[in-house]
N, C-alpha and C positions, 0 to 999 in steps of 0.2 A: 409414736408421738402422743402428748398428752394435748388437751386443748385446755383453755383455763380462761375464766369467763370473767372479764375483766369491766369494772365503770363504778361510779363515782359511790363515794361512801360518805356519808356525814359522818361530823367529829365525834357526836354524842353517840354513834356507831358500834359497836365491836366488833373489830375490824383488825384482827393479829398481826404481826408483821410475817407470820409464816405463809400469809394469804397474799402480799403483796407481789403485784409482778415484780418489782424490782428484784425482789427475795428469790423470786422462783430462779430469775435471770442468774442472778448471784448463784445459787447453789448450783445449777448447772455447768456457770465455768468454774466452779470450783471442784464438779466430779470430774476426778482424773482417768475418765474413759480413755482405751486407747483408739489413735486415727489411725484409721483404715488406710491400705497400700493403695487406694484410688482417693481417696481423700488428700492423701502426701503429694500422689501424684498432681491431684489438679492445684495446690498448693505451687509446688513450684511451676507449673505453668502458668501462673496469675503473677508469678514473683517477674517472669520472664517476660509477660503483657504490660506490667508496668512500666518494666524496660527500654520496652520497644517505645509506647506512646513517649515515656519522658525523654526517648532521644531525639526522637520527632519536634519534640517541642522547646526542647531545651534554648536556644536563643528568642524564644517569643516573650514578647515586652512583658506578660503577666509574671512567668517561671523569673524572668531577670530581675524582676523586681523582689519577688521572695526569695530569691536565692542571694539578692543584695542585703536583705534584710538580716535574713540566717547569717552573713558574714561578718553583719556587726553584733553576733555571738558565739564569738570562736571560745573554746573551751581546751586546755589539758587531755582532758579525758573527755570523749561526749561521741556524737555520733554524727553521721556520715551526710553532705548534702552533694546528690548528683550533682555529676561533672567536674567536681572540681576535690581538690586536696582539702585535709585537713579537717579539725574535730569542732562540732560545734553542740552547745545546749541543747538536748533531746527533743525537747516542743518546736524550737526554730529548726530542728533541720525537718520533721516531722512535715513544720509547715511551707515550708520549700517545696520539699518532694510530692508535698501532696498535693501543688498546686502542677506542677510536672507532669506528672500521672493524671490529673484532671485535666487540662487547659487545652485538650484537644477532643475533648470528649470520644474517645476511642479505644476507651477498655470495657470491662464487665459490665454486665447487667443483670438484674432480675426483678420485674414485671408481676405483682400482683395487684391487692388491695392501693399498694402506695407503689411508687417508683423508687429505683437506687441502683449503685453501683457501688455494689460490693467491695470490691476491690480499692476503693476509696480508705479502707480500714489498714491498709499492708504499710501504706509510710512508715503512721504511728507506730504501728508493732518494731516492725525493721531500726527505730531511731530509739526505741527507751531497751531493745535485747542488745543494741551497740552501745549502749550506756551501761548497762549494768551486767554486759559478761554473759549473757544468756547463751545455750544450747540450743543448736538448729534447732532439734527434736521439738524444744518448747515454745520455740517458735512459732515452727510451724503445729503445733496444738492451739495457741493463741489463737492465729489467723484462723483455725475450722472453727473455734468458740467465738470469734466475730462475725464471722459470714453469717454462722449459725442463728445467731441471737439478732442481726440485721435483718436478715431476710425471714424470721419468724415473726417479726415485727411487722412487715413488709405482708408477710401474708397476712394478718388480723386486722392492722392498725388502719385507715384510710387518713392521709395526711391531706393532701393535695385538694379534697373537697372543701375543707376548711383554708386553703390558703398556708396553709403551714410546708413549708419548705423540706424535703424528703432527709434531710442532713438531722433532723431529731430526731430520727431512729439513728444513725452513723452516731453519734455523742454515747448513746447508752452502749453502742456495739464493740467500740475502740474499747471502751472502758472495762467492758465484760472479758474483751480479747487480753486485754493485756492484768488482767485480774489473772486467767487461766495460765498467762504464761509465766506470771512471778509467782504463780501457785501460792498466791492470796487467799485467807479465810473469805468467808462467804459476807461476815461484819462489814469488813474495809470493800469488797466487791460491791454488796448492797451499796455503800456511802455514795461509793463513784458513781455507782449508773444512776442517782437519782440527782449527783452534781450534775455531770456532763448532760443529761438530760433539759434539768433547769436551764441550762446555758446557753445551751444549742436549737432551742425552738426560735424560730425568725420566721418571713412569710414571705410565697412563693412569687413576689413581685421580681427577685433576681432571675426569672425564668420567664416573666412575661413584657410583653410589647417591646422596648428597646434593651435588649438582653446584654449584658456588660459583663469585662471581663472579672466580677462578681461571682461569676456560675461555678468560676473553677477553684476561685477565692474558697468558697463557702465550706465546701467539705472538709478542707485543709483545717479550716479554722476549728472546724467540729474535734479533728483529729488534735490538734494542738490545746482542745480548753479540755479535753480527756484527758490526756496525761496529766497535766496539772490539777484536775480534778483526783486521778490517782494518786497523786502524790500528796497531796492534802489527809486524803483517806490513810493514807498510810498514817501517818503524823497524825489520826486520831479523830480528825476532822466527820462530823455526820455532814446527812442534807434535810432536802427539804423532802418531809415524808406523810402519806403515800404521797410522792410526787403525781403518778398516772390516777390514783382513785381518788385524790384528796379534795374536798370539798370546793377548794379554792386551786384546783390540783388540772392538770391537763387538759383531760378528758371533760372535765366540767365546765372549761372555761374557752379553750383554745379548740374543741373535737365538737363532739358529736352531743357533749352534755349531760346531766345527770341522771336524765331518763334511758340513757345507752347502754348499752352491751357489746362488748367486743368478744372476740372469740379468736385467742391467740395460742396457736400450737407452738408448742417446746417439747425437746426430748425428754423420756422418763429418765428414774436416776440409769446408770450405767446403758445408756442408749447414746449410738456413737452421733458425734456432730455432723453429717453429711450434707447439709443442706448446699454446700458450696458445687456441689455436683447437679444443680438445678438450675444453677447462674450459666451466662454464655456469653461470651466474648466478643468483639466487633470485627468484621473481615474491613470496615470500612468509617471512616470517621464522619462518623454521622448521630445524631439521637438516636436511640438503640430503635422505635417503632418503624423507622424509614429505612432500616437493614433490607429487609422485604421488598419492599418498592424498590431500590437501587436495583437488588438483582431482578423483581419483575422490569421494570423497567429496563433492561438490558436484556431480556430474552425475549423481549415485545420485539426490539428495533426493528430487526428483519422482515417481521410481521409487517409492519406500520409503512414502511418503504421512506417514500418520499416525508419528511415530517410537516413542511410544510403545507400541506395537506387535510393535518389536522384542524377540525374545526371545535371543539370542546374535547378537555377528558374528563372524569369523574371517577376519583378513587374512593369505592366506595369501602368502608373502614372501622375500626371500633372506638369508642367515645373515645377512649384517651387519647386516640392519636387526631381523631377531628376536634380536639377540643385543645388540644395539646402543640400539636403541627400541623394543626389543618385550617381552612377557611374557618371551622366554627372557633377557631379563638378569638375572631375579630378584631386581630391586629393585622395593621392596615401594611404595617414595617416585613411582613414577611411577603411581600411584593415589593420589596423595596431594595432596587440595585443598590442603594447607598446604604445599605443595610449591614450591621456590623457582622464579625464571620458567626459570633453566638447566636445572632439573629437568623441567620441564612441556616444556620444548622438545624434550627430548629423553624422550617419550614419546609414542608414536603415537599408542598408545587412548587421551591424552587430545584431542591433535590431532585424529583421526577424527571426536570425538563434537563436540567446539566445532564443527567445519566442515561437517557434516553438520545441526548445530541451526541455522546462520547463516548459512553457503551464502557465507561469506568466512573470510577471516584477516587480523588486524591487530595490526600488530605490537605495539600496546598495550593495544587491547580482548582482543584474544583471551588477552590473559596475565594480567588485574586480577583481584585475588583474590575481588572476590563474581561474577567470571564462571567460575572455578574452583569455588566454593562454591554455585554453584546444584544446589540437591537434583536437578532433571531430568538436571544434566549429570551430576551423579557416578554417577545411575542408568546413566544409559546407559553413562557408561567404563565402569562395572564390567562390563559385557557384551560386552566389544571386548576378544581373545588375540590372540596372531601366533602361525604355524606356521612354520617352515620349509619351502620346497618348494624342491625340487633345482634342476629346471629355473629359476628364480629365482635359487635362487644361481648357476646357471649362465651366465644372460646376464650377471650381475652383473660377471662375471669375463670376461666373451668381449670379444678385443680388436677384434671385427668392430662398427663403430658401428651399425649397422642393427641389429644385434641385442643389442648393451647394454640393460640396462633397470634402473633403479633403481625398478620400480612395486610394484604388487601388486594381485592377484584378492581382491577383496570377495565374502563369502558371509557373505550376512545372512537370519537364517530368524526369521520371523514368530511369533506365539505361534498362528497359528493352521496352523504350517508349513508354510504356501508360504516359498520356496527364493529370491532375490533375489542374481543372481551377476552382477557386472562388474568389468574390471580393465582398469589403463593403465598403461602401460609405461614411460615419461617422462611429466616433467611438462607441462603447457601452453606452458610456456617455451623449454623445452628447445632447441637447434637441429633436433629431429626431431619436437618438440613439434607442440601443434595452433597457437600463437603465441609463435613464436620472438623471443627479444630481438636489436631489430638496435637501431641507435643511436639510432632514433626512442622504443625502449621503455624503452630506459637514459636519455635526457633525462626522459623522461613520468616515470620512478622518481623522478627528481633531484627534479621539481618538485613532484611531491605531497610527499617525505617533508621537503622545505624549507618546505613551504608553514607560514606563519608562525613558522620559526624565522631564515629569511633573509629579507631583504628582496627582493623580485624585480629591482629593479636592479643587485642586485649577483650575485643569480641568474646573469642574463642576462649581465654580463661573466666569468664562470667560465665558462662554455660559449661564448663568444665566446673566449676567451684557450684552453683545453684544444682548440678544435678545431683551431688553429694548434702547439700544442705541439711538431712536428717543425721548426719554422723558429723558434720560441724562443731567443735570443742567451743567452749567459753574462751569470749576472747577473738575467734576467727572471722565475725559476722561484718565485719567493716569490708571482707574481700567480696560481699556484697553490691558495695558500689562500682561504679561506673566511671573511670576518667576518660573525660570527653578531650577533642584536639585542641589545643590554645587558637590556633589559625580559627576555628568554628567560633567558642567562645568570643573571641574577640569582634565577630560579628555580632553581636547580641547589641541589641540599644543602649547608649550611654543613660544610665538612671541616675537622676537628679538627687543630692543628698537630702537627708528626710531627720528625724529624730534619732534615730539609732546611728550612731559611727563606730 
């Protein structure tokens, strides 16, 4: 990896465009390095997690609404939107499935500098390689050139101090990915990532106090104003440049400022894309910092006996997650039974107390509002703060993986004051975990969270067809999706007609 020291440049400057991140971005997905046989591999496993969350999710008001939307865009020729038949305009099916894949917040993740979920990038890929005839192969090259360039981002950038929304790296990442896979010059590459960039900057209010179904909105959108940014670039179209150094640019205005320095690693030229093998997946649908908690909180219970018993807990934690899902955001709503499920998700001490009463989590039970409303639970949240502890923030931050840890130390004191302390560091899943997801634990996902919303024979040809997806012809990639039961779909909420018919 190269690191490349990024911040603001005046105009009156010289300031090459060979210096530009955007540039650097661009010729990266433009070297046609080959991907590695674990790169492919965890590729189709992220194709397979998509899967899974979107079948999970597939009749929730958010997906029925975008996937209402995608229908008043049926096309001839175009590309695929889960669950259902039929070809529609590559940005709407994009932005359908990518609200699928999101709206349960229950796929990938990777935790540095800024927050993201990777995996957020695969709709768009998946919706413009069924548009335009694409080869698995190049596909899946795309998706490690997206992971890549998101999560390199991810390590340098800090978004979230400034209130800017984790989805402005996901606009430049889509754009990069799908540069790599129409095996686009590096010109039209550059154009797009400093469009999709421009576009896609917004601020992290869809993430704080009353949290709406906005959160799952968001990446989709990033994902659909990429393609159309690509498409422009194609047709000739610049941007705004240096979009990240420019005077009036990013970093000068929306970051950290003109006095900053970022330090953003990329691979050198012919250096493979792996970054995607650093991300990790959710055993459980929750914000990816409270994976940890759920299963400490599950290996406590036996410990703790009686719960009612409990007289305080105190998870003590790393900034992001006390700042993030914890007491110290200061929103009052994540104690709050009436509290919407984006909200609930993203609060720990409500998460702690469900999984510590149930000794699971489930992506539906654990969110229904009389399981929210039961008096024992809301007794108990109200007894469960986060602290901040250094050393917590600190692995948080440490680029050493033995020693990352997104966990946190449980200190639960009794009414009769005995002292009850354990803590874990990753989740169960984690690749460091105590059961790590290989591609046996991403099919086993697929097939609980399908189980009767797909039929199993058609189960069993999506994971027959994905496990071959690198020898996939042009043309094949639509066997990709997913048809879901009508009897299921026709549950879905009746959505009201809107501007598109």
């Amino acid at each position: 990896m190269q690191t490349h020291e990024v911040r603001t440049r005046r105009s009156a400057e010289e300031f090459p465009r060979s210096e530009h991140l955007a540039w650097k971005i661009a010729e990266i997905a433009a070297d046609p390095v080959e991907v590695t046989p674990a790169v492919e591999a965890m590729v189709v496993n992220r194709i397979i997690d998509n899967a899974s969350v979107s079948a999970a999710s597939v009749i929730r008001r958010p997906v029925a609404v975008a996937r209402t939307q995608a229908q008043a865009h049926r096309t001839q020729r175009g590309a695929t939107v889960f669950g259902i038949d039929g070809t529609y305009s590559p940005e709407w099916a994009a932005w359908a499935n990518g609200v699928a894949v999101r709206e349960l917040d229950f796929h990938d993740t990777f935790l540095a500098a800024e927050y993201s979920h990777p995996g957020d990038n695969i709709p768009a890929l998946v919706a413009v390689a069924q548009q335009l005839d694409v080869r698995g192969s190049d596909l899946i090259r795309g998706i490690a050139t997206a992971y890549e360039v998101q999560m390199d981002l991810v390590r340098g950038i800090c978004l979230h101090e400034h209130k800017i929304d984790h989805v402005a790296h996901l606009g430049p990442s889509v754009a990069a990915g799908l540069g790599t896979m129409l095996r686009l010059d590096p010109e039209t590459i550059y154009a797009a990532v400093g469009q999709a960039l421009h576009l896609t900057t917004a601020t992290r209010q869809s993430r704080k106090g009353l949290i709406s179904s906005w959160k799952a909105y968001a990446p989709a959108l990033a994902g659909k104003v990429a393609i159309e940014a690509v498409d422009r670039a194609m047709r000739g179209e610049g941007s705004p440049a240096p979009i990240w150094e420019g005077e009036d640019g990013v970093i000068a205005w929306l970051l950290s400022g003109p006095e900053h320095t970022y330090q953003v690693p990329l691979p050198g030229p012919g250096e493979p894309k792996a970054a995607i093998l650093d991300s990790y997946t959710k055993e459980h649908s929750a914000e990816y910092q409270s994976q940890a908690p759920i299963d400490l909180a599950r290996r406590m219970r036996s410990r703790i006996g009686d719960l009612d018993q409990i007289a305080t807990i105190v998870l003590h934690t790393s900034h992001h997650t006390h700042v993030v899902i914890g007491t110290g955001s200061g929103d009052p709503q994540k104690f709050d039974p009436d509290a919407s499920r984006e909200t609930l998700d993203h609060s720990v001490m409500y998460i702690f107390a469900v999984a510590l009463q149930d000794g699971e989590w489930h992506h539906e039970r654990s969110y229904a509002p009389e399981r929210a409303h039961r008096p024992d639970t809301i007794e108990l949240w109200r007894k469960i703060s986060t602290v901040e502890d250094p050393e917590w923030t600190r692995r948080y931050h440490s680029d050493d993986p033995a020693e990352k840890a997104f966990g946190a130390r449980a200190v639960v004191t009794l009414k009769s004051g005995e002292v009850i302390v354990d803590e874990l560091a990753v989740a169960d899943a984690h690749p460091l975990g105590a059961r790590p997801f290989e591609r046996e634990q991403y099919r086993n996902k697929f097939t609980v969270l399908a189980d009767g919303v797909i039929a199993e024979d058609e189960q069993q040809r999506f994971l027959t067809v994905v496990d071959s997806l690198a020898a996939m012809k042009p043309g094949s990639l639509d066997a990709l999706n997913l048809r879901v039961e009508q009897v299921v779909l026709d549950k879905a909420p009746t959505i009201p007609s809107g501007i598109f018919r």
